[in-house]
VEXDREN-2710 file (C-alpha; in Angstrom, 1 decimal):
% VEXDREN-2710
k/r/px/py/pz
1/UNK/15.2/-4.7/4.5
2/UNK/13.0/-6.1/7.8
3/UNK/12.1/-3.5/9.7
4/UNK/10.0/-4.0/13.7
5/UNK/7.4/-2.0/14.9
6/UNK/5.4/-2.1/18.4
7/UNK/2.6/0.1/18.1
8/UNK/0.5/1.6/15.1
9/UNK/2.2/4.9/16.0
10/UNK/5.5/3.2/14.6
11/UNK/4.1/1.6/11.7
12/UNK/2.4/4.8/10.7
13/UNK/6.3/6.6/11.2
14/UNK/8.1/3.7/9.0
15/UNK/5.2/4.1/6.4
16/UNK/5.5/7.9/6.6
17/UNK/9.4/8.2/6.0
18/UNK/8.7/5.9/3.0
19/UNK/5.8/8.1/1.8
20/UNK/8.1/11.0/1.9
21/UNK/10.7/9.6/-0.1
22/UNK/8.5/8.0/-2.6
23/UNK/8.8/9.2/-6.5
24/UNK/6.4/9.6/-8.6
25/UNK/5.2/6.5/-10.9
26/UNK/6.6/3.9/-7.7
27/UNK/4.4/1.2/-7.0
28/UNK/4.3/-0.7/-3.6
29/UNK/2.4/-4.0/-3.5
30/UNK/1.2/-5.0/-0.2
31/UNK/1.0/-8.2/1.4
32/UNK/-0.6/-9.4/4.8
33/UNK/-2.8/-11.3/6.4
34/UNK/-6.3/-9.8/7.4
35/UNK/-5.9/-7.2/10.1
36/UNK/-2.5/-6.9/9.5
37/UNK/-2.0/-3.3/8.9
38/UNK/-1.7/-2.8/5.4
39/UNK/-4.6/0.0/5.6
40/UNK/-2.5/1.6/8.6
41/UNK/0.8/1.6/6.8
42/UNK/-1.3/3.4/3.7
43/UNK/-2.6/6.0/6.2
44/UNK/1.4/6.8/7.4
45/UNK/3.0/6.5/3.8
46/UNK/-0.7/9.3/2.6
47/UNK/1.0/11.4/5.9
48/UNK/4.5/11.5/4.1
49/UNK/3.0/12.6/0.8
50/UNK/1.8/15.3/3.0
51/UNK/-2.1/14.0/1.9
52/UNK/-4.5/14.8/5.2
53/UNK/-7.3/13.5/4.0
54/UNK/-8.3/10.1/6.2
55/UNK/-7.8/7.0/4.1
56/UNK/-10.2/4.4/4.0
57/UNK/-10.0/0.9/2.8
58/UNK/-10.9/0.6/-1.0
59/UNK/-12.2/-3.2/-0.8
60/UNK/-15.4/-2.6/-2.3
61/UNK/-14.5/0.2/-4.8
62/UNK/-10.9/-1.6/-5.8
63/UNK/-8.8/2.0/-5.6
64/UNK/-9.3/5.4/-3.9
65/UNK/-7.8/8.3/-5.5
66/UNK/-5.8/11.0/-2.4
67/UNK/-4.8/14.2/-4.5
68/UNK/-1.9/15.5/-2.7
69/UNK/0.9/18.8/-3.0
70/UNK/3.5/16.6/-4.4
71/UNK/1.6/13.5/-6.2
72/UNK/-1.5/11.6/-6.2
73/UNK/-1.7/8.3/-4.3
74/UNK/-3.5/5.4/-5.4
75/UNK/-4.9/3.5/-2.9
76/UNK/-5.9/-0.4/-4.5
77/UNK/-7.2/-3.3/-2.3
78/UNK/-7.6/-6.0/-4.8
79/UNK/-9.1/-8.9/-2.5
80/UNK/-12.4/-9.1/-4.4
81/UNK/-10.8/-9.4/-8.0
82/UNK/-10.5/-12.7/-9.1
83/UNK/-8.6/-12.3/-12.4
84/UNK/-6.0/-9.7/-13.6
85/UNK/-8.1/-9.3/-16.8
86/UNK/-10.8/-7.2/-13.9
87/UNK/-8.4/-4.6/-13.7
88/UNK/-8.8/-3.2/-17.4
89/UNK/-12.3/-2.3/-16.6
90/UNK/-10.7/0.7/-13.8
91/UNK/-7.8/2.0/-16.3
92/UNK/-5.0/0.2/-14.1
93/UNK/-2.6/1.0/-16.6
94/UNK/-3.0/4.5/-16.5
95/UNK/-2.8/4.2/-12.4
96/UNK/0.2/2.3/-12.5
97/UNK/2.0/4.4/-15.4
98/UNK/0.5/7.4/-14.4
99/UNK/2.2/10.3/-12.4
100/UNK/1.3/9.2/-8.9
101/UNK/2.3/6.1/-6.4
102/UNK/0.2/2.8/-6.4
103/UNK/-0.1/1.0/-3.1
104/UNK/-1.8/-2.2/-3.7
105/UNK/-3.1/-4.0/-0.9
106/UNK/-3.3/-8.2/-2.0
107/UNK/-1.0/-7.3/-5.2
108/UNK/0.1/-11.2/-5.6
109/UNK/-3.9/-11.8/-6.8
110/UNK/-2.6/-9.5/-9.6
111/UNK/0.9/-10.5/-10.2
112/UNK/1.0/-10.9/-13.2
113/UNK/0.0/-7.3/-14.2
114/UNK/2.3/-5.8/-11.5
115/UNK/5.8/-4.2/-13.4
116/UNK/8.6/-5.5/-12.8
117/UNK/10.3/-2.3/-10.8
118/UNK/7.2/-2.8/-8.3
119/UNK/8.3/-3.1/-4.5
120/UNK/6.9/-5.6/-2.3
121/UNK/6.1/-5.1/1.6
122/UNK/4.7/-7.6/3.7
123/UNK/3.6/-7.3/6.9
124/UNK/3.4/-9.7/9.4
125/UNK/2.1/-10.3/13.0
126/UNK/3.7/-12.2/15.9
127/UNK/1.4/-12.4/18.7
128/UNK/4.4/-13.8/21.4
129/UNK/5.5/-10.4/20.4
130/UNK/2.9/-8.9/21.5
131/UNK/-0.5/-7.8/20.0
132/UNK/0.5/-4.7/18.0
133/UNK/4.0/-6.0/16.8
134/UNK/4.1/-6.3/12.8
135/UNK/7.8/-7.4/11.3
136/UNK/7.7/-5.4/8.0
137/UNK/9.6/-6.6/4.9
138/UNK/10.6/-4.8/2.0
139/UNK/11.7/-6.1/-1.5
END
């Protein structure tokens, strides 16, 4: 499914109807180029878990933890790791088979770690389209 957005404001909509239909042990791997969004979509899908709390980008501590009424999110940005073997050291297992949802921001660096029922968005700029236009793909 491709789906267009022109602001942040839609992006953060799109990410929040997904958020709200999310089920608990899903995990979403997140693909993009620097400053594409992927932090903004995790802020709108937090909204649909109905989690308030602001979401910050988890490069330098590889996953944030949001408790929230109906499940935990899991919030990884795995940029810095350089092998899959890394991810042991945090419990990722226990994340990704745990009762929560796992977004994880440059999940390819990971790949082979990532279960096979994972889905894949990837988000995508077009500057003729104009500055905040992403083109959002899911898998």
């Amino acid at each position: 499914m491709v789906y267009e957005t022109f602001s942040e404001k839609e992006t953060i909509e799109l990410a929040k109807k997904m958020g709200r239909e999310a089920q608990s042990g899903e995990v979403y791997c997140l693909e993009g180029d620097l400053g594409c969004g992927k932090t903004v979509f995790t802020s709108g899908f937090a909204k649909g878990l109905d989690i308030e709390e602001a979401i910050c980008s988890p490069t330098f501590t590889i996953v944030q933890e949001y408790e929230g009424p109906k499940m935990p999110l899991y919030h990884f940005d795995v940029y810095r790791i350089s092998d899959s073997y890394e991810m042991d050291e945090i419990g990722f297992d226990d994340y990704v088979y745990g009762d929560g949802v796992c977004l994880i921001e440059w999940a390819s660096r990971i790949e082979d770690i990532i279960p096979e029922k994972a889905k894949h968005i990837t988000i995508e700029k077009d500057l003729e389209k104009g500055f905040d236009y992403r083109r959002i793909t899911v898998k």
